[in-house]
N, C-alpha and C positions, 0 to 999 in steps of 0.2 A: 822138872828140875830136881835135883837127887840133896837129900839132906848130907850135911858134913857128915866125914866121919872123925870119933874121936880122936886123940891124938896118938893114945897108947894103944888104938886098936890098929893102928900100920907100921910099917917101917919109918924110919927117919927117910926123909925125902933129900935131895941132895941137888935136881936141877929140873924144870920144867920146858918145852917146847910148844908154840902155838902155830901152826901153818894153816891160813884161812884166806878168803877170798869176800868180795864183796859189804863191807863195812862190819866196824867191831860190835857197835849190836845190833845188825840183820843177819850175820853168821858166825862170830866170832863169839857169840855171846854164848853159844853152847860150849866152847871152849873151854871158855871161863867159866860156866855151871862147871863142869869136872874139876877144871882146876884149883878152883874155891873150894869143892868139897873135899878135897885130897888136902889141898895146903889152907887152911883155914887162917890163915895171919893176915897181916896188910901191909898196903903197899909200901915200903919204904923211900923209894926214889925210883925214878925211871929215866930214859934219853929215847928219842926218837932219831932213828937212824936213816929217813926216807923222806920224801915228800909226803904229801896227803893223796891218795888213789881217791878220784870219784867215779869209782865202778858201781855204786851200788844209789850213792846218795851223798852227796855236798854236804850233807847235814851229820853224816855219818861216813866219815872215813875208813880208807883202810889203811893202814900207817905199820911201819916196823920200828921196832925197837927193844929193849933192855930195860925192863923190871925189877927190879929187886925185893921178893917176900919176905916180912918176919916168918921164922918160924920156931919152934920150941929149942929145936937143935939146935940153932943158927940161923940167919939169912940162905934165903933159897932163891937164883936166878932164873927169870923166863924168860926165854927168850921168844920173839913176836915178830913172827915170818907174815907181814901180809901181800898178797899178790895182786896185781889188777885179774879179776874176776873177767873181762872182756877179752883177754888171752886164756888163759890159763882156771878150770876151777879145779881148786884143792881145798882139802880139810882133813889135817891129821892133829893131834894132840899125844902127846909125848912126855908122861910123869916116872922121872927115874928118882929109884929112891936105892937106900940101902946093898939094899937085898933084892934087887928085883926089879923090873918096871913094869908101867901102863901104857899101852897105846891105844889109842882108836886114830878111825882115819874112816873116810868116806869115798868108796873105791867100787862104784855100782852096788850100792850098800853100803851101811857101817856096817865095819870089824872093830871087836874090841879083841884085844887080846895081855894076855899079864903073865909075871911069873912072879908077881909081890906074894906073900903069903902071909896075908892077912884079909880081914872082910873090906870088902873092896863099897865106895859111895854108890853103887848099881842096881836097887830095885825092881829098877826096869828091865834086867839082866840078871837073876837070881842063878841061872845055872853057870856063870862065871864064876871061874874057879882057878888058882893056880896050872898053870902050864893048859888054861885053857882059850879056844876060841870062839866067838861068840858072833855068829854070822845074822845081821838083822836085814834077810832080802829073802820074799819079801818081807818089804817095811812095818813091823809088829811092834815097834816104840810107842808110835802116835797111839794105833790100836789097843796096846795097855792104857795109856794115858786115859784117852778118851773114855774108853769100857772102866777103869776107875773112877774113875769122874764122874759117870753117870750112874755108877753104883754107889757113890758119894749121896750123890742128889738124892735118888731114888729110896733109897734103905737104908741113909746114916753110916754107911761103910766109911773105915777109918779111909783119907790122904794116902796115899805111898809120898808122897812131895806136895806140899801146903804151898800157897801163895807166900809166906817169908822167904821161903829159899830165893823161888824168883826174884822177890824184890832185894834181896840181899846181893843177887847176882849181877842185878841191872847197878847198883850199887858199887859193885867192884868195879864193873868195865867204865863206870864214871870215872873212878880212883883214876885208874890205868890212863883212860883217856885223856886225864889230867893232867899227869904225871909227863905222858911222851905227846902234850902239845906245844 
């Protein structure tokens, strides 16, 4: 999970989109990692817009709906596309700001792709860059992860992402799930 970035180091953010499948934290929650580190505020109000999808888990839904984030500049909208996972899998994420936006999406691999210009939450993804794309097939996310982590353990090498972030993530999608039950 990617640490926030600060506020004054992006653009003003302006609207956010989540399209996921199979419940909000069994896939939806990497979503909302990016999108907590991008908009760092909280939840203000939400409406759900759908029934409850039990594609993944009864216990954990997939639900659509309207979010609304604090954030420095103003209130910032998400919108929350979830799909039954037993038709259809998708997973795109969608941060427009200012000047630019973010996407990923998961399309036989994540792509990330930007044209913000400014340092983007992406450690795991350091050669992401303005007007650039960042193809992860194969799959070299987990494999940073892991190979950090075990150079964590092994040698006292710093975190690239500490266990707050996560738990601050799991944290949000409570909010959210709150919000549009």
């Amino acid at each position: 999970m990617c640490p926030r970035v600060a506020p004054s180091a992006r653009r003003k953010p302006i609207s956010a989109r989540l399209r996921y499948t199979r419940g909000l934290r069994h896939n939806g929650v990497h979503g909302f990692d990016l999108i907590s580190a991008c908009l760092p505020g909280n939840v203000v109000r939400g409406e759900r817009v759908n029934g409850r999808i039990a594609d993944f888990s009864a216990d954990d839904p997939t639900v659509s709906g309207l979010v609304v984030l604090s954030a420095a500049g103003g209130d910032v909208p998400l919108w929350i596309d979830g799909v039954d996972g037993r038709t259809l899998t998708v997973f795109e994420v969608e941060i427009l700001f200012e000047k630019g936006r973010l996407v990923a999406e998961d399309c036989d691999g994540v792509t990330l792709r930007t044209d913000v210009a400014a340092p983007l939450p992406a450690p795991f993804a350091p050669e992401l860059r303005p007007g650039s794309v960042y193809r992860d097939r194969p799959a070299r996310l987990m494999t940073f992860a892991w190979r950090n982590l075990g150079n964590h353990l092994e040698r006292g090498a710093d975190l690239v992402c500490s266990g707050r972030e996560a738990v601050r993530t799991l944290a949000f999608v409570d909010e959210v799930m709150r919000c549009l039950a």
